[in-house]
Backbone as JSON, one array per atom type, in Angstrom:
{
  "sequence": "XXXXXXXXXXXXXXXXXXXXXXXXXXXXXXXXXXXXXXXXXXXXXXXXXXXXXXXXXXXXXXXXXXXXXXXXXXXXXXXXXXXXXXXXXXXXXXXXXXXXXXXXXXXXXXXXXXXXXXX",
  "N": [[104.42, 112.29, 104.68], [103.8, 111.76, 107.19], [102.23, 113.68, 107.88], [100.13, 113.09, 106.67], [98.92, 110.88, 107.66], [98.42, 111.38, 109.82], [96.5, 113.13, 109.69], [94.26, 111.06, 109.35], [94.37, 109.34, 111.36], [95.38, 109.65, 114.71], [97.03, 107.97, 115.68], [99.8, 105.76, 116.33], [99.64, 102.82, 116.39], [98.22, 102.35, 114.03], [99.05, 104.06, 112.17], [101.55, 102.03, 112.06], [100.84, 100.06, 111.31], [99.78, 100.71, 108.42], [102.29, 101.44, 107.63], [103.71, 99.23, 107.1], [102.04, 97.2, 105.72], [101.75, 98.8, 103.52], [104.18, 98.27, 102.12], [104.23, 95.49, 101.49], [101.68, 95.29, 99.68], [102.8, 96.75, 97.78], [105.39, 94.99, 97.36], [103.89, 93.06, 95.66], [103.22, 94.09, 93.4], [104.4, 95.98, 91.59], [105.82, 93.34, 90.14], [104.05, 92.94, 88.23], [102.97, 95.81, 87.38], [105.5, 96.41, 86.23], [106.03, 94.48, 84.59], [105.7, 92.02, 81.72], [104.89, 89.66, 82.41], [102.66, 86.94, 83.73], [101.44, 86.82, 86.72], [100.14, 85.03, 87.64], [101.72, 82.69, 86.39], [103.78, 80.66, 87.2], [106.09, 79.68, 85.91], [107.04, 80.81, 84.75], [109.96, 82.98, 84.08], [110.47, 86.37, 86.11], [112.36, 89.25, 85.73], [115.47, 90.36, 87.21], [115.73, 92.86, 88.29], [113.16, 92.99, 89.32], [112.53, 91.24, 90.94], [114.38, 91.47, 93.03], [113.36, 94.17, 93.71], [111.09, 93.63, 94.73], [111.34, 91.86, 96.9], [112.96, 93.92, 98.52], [111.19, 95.5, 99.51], [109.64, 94.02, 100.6], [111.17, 92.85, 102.98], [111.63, 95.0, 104.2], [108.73, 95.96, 104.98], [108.66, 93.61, 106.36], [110.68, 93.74, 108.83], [109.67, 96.48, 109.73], [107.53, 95.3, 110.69], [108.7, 92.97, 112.76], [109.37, 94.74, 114.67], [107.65, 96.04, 115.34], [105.98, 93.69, 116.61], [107.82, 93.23, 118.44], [107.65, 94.9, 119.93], [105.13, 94.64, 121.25], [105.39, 92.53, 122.52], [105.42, 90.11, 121.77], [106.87, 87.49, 120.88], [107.31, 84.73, 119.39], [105.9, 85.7, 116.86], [107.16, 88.03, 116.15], [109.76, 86.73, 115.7], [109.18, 85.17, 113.57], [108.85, 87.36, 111.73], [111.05, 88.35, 111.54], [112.69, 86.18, 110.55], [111.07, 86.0, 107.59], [112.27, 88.54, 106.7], [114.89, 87.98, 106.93], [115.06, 86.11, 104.2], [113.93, 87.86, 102.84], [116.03, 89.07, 102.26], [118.17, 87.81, 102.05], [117.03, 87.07, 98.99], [116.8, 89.25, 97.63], [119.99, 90.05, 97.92], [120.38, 87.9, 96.45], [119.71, 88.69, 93.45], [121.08, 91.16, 93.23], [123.5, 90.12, 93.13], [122.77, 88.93, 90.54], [122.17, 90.6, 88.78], [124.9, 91.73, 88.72], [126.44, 90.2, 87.25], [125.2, 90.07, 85.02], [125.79, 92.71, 84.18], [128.84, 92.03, 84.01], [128.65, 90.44, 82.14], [127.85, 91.92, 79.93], [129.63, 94.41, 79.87], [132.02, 92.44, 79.14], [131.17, 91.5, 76.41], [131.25, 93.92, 75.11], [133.81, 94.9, 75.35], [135.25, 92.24, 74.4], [134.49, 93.32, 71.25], [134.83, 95.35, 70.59], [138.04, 94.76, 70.68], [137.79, 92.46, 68.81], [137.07, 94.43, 66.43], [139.21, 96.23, 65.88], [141.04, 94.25, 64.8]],
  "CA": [[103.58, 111.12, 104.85], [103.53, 111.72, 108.78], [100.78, 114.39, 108.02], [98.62, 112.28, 106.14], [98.69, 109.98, 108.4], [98.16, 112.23, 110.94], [95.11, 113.69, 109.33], [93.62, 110.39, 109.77], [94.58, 109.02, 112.91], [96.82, 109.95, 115.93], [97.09, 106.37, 116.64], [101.17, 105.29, 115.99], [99.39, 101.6, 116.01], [97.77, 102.61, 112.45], [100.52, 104.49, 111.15], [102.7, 101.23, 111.95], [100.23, 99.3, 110.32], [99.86, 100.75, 107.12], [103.85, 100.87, 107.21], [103.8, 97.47, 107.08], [101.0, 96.61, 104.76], [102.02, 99.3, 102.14], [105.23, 97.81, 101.12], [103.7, 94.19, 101.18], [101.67, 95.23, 98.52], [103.95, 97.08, 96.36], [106.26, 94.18, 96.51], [102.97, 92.0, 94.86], [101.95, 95.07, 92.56], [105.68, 95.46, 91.12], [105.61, 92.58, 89.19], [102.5, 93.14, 87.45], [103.01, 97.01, 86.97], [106.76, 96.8, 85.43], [106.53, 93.38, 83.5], [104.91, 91.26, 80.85], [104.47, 88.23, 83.16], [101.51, 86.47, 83.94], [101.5, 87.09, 88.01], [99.5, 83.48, 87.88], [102.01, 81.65, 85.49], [104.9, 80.87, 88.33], [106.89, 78.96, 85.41], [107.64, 82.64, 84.12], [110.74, 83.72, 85.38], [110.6, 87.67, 86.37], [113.8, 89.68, 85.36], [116.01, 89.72, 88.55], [115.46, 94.06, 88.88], [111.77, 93.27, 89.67], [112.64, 90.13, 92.18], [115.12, 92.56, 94.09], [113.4, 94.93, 94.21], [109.89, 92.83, 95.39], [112.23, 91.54, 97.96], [113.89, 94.53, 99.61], [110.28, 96.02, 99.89], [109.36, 93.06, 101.38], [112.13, 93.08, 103.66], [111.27, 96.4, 104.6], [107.85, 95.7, 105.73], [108.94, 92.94, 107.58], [111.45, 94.53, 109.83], [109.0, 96.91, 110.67], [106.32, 93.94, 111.81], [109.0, 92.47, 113.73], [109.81, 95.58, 115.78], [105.88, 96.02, 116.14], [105.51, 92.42, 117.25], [109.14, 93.31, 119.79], [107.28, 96.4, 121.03], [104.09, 93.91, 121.78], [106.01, 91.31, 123.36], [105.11, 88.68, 120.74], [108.0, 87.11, 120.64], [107.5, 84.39, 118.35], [105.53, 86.89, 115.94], [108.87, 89.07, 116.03], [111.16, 85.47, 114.9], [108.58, 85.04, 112.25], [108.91, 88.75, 110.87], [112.44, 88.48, 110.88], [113.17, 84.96, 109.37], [110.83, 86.44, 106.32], [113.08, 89.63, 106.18], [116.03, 87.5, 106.39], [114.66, 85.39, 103.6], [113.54, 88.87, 101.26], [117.16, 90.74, 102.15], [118.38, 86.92, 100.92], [116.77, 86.7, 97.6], [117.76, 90.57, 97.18], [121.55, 90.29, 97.64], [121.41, 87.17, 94.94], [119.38, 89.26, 92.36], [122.11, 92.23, 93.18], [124.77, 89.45, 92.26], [122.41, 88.29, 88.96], [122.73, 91.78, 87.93], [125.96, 92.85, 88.4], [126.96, 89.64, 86.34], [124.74, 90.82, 83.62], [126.33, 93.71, 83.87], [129.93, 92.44, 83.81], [128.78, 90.27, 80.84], [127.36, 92.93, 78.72], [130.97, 94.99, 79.44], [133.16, 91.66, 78.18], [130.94, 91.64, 75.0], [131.34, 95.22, 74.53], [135.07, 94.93, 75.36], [135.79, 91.74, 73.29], [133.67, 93.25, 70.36], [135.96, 96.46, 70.39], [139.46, 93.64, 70.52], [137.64, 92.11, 67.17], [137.21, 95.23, 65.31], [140.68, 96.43, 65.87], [142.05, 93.22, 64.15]],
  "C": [[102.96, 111.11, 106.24], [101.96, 112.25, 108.73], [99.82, 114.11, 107.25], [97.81, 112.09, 106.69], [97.73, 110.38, 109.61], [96.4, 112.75, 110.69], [93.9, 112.53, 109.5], [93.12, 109.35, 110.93], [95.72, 109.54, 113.77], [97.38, 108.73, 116.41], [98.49, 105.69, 115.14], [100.56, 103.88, 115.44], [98.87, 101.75, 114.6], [98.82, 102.95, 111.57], [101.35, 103.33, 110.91], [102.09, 99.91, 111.27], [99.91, 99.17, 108.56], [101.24, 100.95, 106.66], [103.87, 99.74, 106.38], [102.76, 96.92, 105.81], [101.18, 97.39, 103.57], [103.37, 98.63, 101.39], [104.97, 96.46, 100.78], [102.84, 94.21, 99.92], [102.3, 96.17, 97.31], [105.01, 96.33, 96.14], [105.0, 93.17, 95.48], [102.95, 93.14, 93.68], [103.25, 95.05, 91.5], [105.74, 95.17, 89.79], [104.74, 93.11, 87.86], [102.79, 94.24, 86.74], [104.45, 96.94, 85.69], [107.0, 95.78, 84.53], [105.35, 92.79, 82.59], [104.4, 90.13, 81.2], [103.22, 88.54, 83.33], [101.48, 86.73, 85.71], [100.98, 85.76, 88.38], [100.06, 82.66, 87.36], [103.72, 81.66, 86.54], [106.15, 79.88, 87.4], [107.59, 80.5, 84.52], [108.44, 83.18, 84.75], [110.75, 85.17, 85.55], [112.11, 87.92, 86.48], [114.27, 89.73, 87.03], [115.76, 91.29, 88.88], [113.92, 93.96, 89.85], [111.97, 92.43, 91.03], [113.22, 90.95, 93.22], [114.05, 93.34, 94.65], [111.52, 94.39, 94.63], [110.78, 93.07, 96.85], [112.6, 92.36, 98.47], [112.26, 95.04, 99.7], [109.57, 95.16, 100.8], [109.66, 92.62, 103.08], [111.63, 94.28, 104.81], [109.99, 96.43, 105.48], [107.98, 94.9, 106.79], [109.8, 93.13, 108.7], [110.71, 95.5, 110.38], [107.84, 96.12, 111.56], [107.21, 93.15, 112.77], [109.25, 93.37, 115.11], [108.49, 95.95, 116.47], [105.46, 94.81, 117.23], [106.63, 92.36, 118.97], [108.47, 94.01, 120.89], [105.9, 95.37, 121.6], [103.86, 92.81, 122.76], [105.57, 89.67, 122.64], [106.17, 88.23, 120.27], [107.89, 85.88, 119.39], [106.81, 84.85, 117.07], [107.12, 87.37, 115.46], [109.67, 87.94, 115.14], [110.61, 85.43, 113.63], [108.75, 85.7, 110.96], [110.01, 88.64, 110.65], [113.33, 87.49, 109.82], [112.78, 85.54, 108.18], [111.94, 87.49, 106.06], [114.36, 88.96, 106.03], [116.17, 86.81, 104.78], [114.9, 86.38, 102.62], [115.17, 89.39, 101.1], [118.2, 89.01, 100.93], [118.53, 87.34, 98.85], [117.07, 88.51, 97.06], [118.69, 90.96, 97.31], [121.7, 88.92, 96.23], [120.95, 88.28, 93.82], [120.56, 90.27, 92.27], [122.97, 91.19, 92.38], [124.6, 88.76, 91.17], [122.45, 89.18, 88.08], [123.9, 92.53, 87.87], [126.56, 91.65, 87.59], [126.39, 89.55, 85.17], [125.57, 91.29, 83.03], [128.53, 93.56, 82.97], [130.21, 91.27, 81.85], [128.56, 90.9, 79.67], [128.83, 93.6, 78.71], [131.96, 93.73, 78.56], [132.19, 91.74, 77.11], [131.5, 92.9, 74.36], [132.92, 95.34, 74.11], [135.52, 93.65, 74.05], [135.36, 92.04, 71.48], [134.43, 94.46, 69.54], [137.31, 95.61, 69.83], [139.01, 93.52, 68.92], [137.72, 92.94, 66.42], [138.88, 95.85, 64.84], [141.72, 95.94, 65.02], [141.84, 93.61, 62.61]]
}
């Protein structure tokens, strides 16, 4: 990716820009690409893999805009970038804990479904 980058500018400030702005929109694009939702109908809930994983990309961008905004001396820039990343890493440890209780409900079906046949 360096030597893309490279091929089009030498300038770190670009590179650390399209950092930042590529994962912002692949957490918007996401949605859209992997689901059946409406992206305009916000009463539609999105499965919790797509929310995660919005969110840690999200995350991701924003930790690098706060270290951009650190290295700039924009200090309340920097608080800004990080509250959001606190916010995305948030809403992507609950989705982790909406899918692993999926998960541990799909095993008790499986498990009590095995118990019933047995009888």
């Amino acid at each position: 990716m360096r030597t893309g980058l490279a091929a089009h500018s030498a300038d770190p400030d670009i590179h650390r820009a399209i950092l930042i702005n590529r994962p912002h929109r692949t957490a918007f694009d996401v949605p859209i690409l992997l689901t059946d939702v409406d992206p305009d109908d916000e009463t539609s809930p999105e499965p919790p893999d797509i929310v995660g994983t919005s969110a840690s990309a999200m995350a991701a961008a924003d930790l690098i805009d706060a270290q951009n905004h650190l290295d700039n001396q924009r200090l309340d820039h920097a608080h800004l970038a990080l509250d959001s990343a606190e916010g995305s890493l948030a809403q992507a440890l609950l989705t982790r804990h909406l899918l692993r209780l999926q998960v541990r409900g799909f095993t008790e079906a499986v498990h009590y479904a095995r118990v019933a046949g047995r009888r």
